[in-house]
C-alpha positions in Angstrom: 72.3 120.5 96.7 72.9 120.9 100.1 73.0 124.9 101.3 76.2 125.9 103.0 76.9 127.8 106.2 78.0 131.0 105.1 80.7 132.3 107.7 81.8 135.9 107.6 85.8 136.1 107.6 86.2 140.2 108.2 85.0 142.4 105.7 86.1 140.9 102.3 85.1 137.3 102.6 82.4 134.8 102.6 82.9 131.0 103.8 80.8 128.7 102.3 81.0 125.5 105.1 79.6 122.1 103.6 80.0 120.5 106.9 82.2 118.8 109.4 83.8 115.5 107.4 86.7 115.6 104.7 85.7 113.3 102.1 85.3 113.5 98.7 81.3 114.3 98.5 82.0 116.8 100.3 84.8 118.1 98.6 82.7 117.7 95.3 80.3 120.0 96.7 83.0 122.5 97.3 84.4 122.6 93.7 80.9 122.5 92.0 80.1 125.8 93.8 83.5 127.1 93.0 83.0 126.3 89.5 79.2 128.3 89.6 80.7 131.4 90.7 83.4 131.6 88.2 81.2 130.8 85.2 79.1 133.1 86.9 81.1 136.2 86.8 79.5 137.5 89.8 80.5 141.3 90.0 82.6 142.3 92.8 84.1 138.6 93.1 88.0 138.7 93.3 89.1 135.1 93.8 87.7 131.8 95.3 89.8 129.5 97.2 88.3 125.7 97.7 89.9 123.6 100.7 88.6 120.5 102.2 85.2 121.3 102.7 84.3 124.9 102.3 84.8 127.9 99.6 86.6 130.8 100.7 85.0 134.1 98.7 86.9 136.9 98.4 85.6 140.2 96.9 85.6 143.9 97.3 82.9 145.3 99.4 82.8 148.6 97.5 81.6 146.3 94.5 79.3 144.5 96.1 78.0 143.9 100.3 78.6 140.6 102.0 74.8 140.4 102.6 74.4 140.3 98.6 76.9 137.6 97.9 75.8 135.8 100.6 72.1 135.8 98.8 73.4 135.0 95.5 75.7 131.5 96.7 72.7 130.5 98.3 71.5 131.0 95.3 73.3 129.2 93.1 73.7 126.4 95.4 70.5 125.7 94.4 70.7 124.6 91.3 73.8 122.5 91.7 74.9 118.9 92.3 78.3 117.6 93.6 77.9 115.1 90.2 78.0 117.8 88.3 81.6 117.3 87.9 81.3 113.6 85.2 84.8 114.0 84.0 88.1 114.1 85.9 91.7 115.4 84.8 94.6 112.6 86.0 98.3 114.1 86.0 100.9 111.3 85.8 103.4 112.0 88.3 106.6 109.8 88.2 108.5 109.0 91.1 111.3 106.6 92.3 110.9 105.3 94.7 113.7 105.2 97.4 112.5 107.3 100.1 114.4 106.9 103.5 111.2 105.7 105.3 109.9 103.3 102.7 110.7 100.4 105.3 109.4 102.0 107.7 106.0 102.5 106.3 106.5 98.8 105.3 107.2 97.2 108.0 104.8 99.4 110.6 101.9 97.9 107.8 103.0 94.5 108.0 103.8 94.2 103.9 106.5 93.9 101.8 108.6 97.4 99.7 107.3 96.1 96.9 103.5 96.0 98.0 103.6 99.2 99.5 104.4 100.6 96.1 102.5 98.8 94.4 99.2 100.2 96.7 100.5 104.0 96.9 100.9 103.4 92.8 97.6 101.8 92.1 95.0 104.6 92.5 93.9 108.1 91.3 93.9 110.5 94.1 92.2 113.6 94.0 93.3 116.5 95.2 91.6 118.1 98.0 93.2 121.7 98.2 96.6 123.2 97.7 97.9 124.8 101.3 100.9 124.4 103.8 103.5 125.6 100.7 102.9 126.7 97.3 101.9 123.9 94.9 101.9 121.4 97.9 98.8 119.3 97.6 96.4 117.1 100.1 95.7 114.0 98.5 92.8 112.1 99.4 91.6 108.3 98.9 95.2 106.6 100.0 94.9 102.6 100.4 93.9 102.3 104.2 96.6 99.4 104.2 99.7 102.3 104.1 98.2 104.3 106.6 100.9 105.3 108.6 101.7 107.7 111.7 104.0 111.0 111.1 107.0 110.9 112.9 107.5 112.0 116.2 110.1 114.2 115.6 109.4 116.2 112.6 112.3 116.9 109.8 114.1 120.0 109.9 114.3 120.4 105.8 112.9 117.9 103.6 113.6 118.1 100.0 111.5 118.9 96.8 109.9 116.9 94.6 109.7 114.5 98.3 106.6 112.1 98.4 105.5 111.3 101.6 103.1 109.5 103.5 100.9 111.4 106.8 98.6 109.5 108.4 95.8 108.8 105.9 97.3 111.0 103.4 100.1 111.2 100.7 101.5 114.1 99.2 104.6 116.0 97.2 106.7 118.3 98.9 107.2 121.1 96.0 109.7 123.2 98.1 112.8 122.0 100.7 110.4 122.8 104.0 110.5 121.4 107.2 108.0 118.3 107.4 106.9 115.3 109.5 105.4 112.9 106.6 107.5 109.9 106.1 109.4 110.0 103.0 108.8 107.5 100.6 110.0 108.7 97.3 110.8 111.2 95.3 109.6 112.8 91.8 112.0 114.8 89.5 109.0 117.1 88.1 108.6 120.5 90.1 105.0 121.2 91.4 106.1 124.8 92.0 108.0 126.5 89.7 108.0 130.6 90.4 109.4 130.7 86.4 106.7 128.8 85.0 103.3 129.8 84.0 101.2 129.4 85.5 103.9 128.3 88.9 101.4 125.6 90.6 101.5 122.4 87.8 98.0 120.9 89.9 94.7 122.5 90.6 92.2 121.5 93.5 89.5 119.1 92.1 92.4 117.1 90.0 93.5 113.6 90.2 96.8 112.6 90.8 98.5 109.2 90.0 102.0 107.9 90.9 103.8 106.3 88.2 106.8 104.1 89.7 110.2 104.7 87.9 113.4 103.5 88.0 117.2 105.5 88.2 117.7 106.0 84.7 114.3 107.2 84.0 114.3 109.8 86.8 117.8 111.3 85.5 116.3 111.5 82.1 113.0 113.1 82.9 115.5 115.5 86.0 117.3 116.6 82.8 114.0 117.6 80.5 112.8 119.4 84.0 115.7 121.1 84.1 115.5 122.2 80.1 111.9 123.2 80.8 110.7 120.9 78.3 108.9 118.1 80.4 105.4 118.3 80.4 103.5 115.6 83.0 100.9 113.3 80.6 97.4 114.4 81.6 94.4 112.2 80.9 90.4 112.1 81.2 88.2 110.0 82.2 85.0 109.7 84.1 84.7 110.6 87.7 
């Protein structure tokens, strides 16, 4: 496996760098190291947080010294492989989808409503990291047909459960936020929920795939949300 730059970040935490690119090698790399040190147990340890391409280490320096940790991810990252990983967890997210900007995405890609969907629909996308808001994940592996800009003027207050489009990625907004991503749908589940447990419904290293729905489905599936009783069909298969 590739060895990480380890980057000191003040007194409590270790960066493990896997490079310069986001893509999903990378990323691979970042969750099969994040995985080691869980299983691990390493002493001292107090939470790992994976983003694009490095591992954030947090842990208490009256446990353990950065200079040891450092010494024992090196370590480990010896021994591991970003296909290490053979089997992937896919969350079916529904959505309907009526977003204001769905023309818009359309016509700046030259296809029809219909295609877009059917291309935003028609893969797995794994997620990256969780960041920006809680439960608000970076998607990765979008259709390079529906790339599309953000807008010039970001959005004031978007609203939850929004799926939008920025740039080369997609996403879910879990929490009304301002936001520049063009809007092209919306999902009636609740990837945040502060009353569930555990709150976040997605973990980094996940796939995600978009199931189109139409009205009546969404008001049905707003109404189990709302009872608490939904639960989002998860699947595996092979990575």
């Amino acid at each position: 496996m590739e060895q990480p730059e380890i980057l000191r970040s003040g007194d409590c935490a270790l960066v493990a760098e896997f490079g310069k690119e986001i893509d999903e090698h990378t990323n691979a790399l970042v969750h099969a190291l994040d995985r080691a040190v869980r299983d691990k147990g390493i002493f001292g340890v107090r939470e790992c947080v994976p983003t694009f391409r490095s591992l954030t280490v947090l842990f208490d320096p009256m446990l353990i010294s950065g200079d040891r940790l450092e010494k024992k991810l090196l370590r480990l990252c010896k021994t591991l492989s970003a296909e290490a990983q053979t089997q992937k967890t896919v969350v079916e997210v529904p959505v309907l989808y009526n977003g204001e900007d769905l023309q818009d995405v359309a016509d700046y890609a030259k296809l029809s409503v219909e295609e877009v969907v059917r291309l935003h629909a028609g893969r797995d996308y794994r997620i990256y990291m969780l960041g920006f808001l809680p439960g608000f994940v970076y998607l990765g592996g979008m259709d390079e047909r529906i790339f599309c800009p953000r807008l010039t003027t970001p959005r004031t207050r978007i609203h939850a459960g929004a799926v939008g489009i920025g740039g080369e990625q997609t996403g879910i907004y879990p929490l009304p936020s301002p936001g520049g991503w063009r809007l092209i749908g919306t999902t009636p589940v609740r990837p945040y929920d502060a009353a569930r447990t555990p709150p976040v419904l997605f973990s980094a290293g996940e796939y995600i795939r978009f199931v189109p729905i139409d009205e009546p489905a969404f008001d049905e599936i707003q109404k189990q949300v709302d009872a608490g009783v939904y639960v989002c069909r998860r699947t595996e298969g092979s990575v």
